[in-house]
N, C-alpha and C positions, 0 to 999 in steps of 0.2 A: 372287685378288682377287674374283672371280665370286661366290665361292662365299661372302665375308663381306658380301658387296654383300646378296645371295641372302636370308641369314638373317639381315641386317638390317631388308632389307624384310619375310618373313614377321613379325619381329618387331612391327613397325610395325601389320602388318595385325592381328595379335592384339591388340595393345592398343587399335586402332580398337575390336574386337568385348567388347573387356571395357570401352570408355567407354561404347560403344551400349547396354551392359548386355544380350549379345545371344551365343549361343553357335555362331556359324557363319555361314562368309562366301565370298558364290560371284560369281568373278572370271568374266565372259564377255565381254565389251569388248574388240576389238583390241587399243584403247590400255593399257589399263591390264595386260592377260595380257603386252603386249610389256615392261612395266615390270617387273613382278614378276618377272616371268621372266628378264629382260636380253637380250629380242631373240627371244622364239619366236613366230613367226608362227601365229597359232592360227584363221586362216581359209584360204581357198580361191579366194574373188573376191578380189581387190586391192582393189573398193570397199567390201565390207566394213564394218560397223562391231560389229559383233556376231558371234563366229568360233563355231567346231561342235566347238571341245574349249576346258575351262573347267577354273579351280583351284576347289578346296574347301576352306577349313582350318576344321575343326572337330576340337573337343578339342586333341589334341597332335598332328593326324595332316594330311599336305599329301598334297591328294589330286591326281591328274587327270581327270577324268570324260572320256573321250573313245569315239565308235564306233569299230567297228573298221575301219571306212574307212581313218579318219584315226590309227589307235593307233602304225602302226610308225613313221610319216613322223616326225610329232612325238617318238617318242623316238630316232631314228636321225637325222633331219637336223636339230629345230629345237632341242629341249632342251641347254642346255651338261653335259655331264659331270659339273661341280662343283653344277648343280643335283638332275641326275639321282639322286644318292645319299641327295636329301634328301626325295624325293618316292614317293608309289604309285600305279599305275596301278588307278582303275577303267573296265574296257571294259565298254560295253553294246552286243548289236546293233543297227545301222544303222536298221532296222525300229522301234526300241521310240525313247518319248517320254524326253526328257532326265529328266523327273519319275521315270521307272520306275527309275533306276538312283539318282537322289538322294535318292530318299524314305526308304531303309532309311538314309541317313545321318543327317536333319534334323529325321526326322516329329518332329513334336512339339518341335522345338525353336525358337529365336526367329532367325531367318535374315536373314543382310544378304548385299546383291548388289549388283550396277552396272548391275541393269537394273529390277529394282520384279518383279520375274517369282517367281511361287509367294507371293502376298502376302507377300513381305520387305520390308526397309526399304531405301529405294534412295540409297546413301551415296555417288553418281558422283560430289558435289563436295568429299568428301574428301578420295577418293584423286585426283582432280584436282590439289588441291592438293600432294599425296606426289611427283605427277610432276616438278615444276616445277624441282627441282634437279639436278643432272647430277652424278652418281658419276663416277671414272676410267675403268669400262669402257665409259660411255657417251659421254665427250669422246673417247676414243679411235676411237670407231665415229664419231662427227662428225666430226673429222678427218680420219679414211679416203675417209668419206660424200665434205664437201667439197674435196680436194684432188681427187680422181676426178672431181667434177661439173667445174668451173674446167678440168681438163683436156680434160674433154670438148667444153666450149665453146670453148677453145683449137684444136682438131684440127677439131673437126665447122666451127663457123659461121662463122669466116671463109674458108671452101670456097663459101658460099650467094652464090648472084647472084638481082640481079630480077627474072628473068625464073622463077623457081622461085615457085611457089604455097606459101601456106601451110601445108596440108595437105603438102607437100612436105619442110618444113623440121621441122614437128611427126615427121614418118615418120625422118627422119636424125637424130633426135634421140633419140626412143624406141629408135634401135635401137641406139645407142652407148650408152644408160644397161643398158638388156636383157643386151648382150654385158659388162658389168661384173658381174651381179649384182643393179643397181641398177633397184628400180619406181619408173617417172617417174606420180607419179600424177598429176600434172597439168604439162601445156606449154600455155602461152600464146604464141599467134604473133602481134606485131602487125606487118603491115607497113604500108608509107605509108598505106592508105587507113583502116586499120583502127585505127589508133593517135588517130585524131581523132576516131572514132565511139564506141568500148567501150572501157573499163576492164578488162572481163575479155572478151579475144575468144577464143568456142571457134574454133580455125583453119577457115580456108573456103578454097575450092576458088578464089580470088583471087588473083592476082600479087601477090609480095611489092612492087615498086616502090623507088622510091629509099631509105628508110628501112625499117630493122626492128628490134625487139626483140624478144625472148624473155625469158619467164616461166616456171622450174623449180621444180615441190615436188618431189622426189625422196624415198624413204625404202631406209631399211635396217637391220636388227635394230628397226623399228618407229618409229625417229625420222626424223624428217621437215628437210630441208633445202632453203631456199630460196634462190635466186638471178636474181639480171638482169643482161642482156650487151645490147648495143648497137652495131648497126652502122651506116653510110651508103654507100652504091655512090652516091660524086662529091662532096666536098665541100660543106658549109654551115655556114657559120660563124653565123648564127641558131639551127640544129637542134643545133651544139657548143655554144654560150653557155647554151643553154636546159636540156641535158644536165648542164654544169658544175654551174646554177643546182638542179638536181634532187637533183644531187649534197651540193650548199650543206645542201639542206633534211635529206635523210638522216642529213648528220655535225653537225648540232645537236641529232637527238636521239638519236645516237649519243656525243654528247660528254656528255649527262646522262644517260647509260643506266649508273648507278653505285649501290652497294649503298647501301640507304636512300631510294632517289630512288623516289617513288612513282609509277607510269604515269600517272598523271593531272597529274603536275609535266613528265614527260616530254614529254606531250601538247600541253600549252602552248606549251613550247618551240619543238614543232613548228609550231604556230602562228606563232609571231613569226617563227619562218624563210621560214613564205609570205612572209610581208609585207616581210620583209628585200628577197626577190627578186621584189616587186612581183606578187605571184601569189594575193595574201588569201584569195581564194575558191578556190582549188584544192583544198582538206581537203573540202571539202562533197560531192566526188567522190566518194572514195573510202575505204576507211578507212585508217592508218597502220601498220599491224600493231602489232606487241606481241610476247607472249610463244610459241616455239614448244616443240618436243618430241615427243611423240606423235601431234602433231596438226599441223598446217601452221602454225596456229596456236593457242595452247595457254588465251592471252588475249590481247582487241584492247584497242589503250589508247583512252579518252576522256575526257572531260571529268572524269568520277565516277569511273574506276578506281583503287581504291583501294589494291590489289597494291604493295608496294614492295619495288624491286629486292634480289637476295641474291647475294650469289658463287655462281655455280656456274648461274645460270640460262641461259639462251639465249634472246637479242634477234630477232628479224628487222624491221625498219622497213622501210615500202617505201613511201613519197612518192611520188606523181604528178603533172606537169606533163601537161593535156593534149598525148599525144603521145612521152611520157617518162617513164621512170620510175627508181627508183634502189634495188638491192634485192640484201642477203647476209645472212648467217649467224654472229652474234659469239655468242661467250660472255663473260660479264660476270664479269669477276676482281676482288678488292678494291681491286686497284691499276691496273685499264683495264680493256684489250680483248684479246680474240684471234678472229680473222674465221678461221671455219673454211672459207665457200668463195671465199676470194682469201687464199689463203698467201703468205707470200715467195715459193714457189718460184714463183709462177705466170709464164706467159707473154703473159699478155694486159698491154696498154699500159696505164699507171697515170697517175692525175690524182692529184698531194698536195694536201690541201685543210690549211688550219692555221684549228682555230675554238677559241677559249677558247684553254685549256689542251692540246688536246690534237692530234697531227699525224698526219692521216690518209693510208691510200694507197687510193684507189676507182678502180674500172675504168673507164676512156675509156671515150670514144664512139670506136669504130675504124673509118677512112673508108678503105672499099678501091679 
């Protein structure tokens, strides 16, 4: 399956380079080398956005350009097999400029890239676009992705009391995604004091306090998955209602998150579900997410987004209630949904919410 995914996409990219009217086209983009490729990590930082081995396809030939730092790792751990057969290694030493090994490929030809680099033409919102749909082998790594994260939240955070720091619970966290496989590229810790202050709090050296939540972007083979858990150390029935109501606002635009239905229709919806739960102004916080993938998020929805939903994309909305937030990982089917990080099998406590048409199950607020 890799391997027709593989040279679909090459295909795709050749026909980008014959509309560009344009004979060669050089991949360097985290995002877009994890796409092409179906998962090879083609950097070295995790923050990364731009990685130190790149595809090439000119003429009839797929290339790699990579130093020899990085030549064995990428073809021994990141490249699949079924790609491998279809591709050629050019190495250049460590020492010489990316130019010095690509110029015997290009000179003189009309070059497109994802980065504008060697006066090319820089096509990053095309193949933006190429990302946005999910092949099998990539719902299958979401899958994996999210049942592993859900799990981790299950094991790891209801272990957390408040007397643990933020930085505390960011460190138990990172380390149960680490020992999977999985880079948390981003955790957001809020606890009691932090959750009325920031929308995105980098964790601090604070007591978590009677409330917290946690904020995961996780990735793996390059796609990126997001999630939120919610706990209380002692009952409150104000901080549950307000959680349910968070939850209200996520499965309205969850419930219009269907093929055809354009982000900016979506967007609305979210709207009128502030106002349902008497919260109007809460959107002006924050943004709602949108579309994910390669990227935490791949497009945000608003007003003007004009992207309309397809089968096969992946959703993340994440609504804010000062203090609250509400936040997973669907794929959007012709006929619903499927929430990659809260599976059936999970173990965390479920709230059903029923909006429209459709019957949701979202994770509690869990009071230890």
């Amino acid at each position: 399956m890799v391997r027709e995914v593989f040279r679909e996409r090459i295909n795709t990219l050749r026909k980008l380079i014959e509309e560009e009217q344009a004979e060669a086209l050089l991949i360097s983009r985290c995002d877009n080398f994890a796409w092409a490729t179906l998962g090879a990590r083609n950097y070295v930082t995790i923050n990364s956005e731009v990685g130190s081995v790149h595809l090439l396809l000119v003429e009839d030939s797929i290339y790699i350009l990579t130093n020899n730092i990085e030549r064995k790792r990428i073809e021994q751990e990141e490249l699949n097999e079924d790609v491998l057969g279809d591709v050629e290694f050019a190495e250049y030493m460590w020492s010489k400029d990316l130019w010095d090994v690509l110029k015997s490929f290009v000179q003189g030809k009309k070059l497109l890239s994802d980065t504008g680099w060697f006066d090319s033409r820089n096509v990053s919102d095309q193949l933006k676009n190429f990302r946005l749909v999910m092949s099998e082998p990539e719902i299958e790594t979401y899958r994996w992705l999210g049942a592993n994260c859900d799990e981790i939240f299950s094991n790891t955070m209801l272990k957390f009391s408040p007397e643990m720091t933020e930085l505390q619970v960011q460190a138990e966290m990172s380390k149960a995604f680490f020992e999977r496989g999985i880079e948390p590229i981003l955790i957001l810790v809020f606890g009691e004091e932090s959750a009325q202050l920031y929308r995105h709090n980098l964790p601090r050296n604070v007591r978590v306090g009677k409330k917290l939540f946690v904020s995961v972007c996780v990735r793996k083979k390059g796609l990126v998955l997001s999630s939120t858990r919610s706990v209380l150390f002692g009952r409150d029935e104000d901080w549950i209602k307000q959680h349910r109501d968070n939850c209200y606002v996520e499965a309205a635009a969850l419930e219009n998150s269907k093929p055809g239905k354009k982000l900016s229709e979506v967007f609305e919806e979210i709207k009128k579900a502030y106002v349902a739960v008497n919260k109007p102004h809460e959107w002006f916080l924050h943004h709602q997410g949108g579309l994910a993938g390669y990227n935490a998020r791949e497009v945000i929805a608003n007003e003007d987004t004009d992207y309309s939903l397809k089968a096969g994309n992946v959703v993340a909305w994440n609504p804010t209630i000062t203090g609250t937030k509400s936040e997973d990982t669907f794929l959007v089917l012709e006929d619903g949904l499927e929430c990659f990080s809260y599976p059936e099998s999970s173990r965390w406590p479920a709230l059903n919410l029923q909006i429209g048409s459709l019957t949701l199950k979202r994770p509690d607020i869990v009071v230890l």
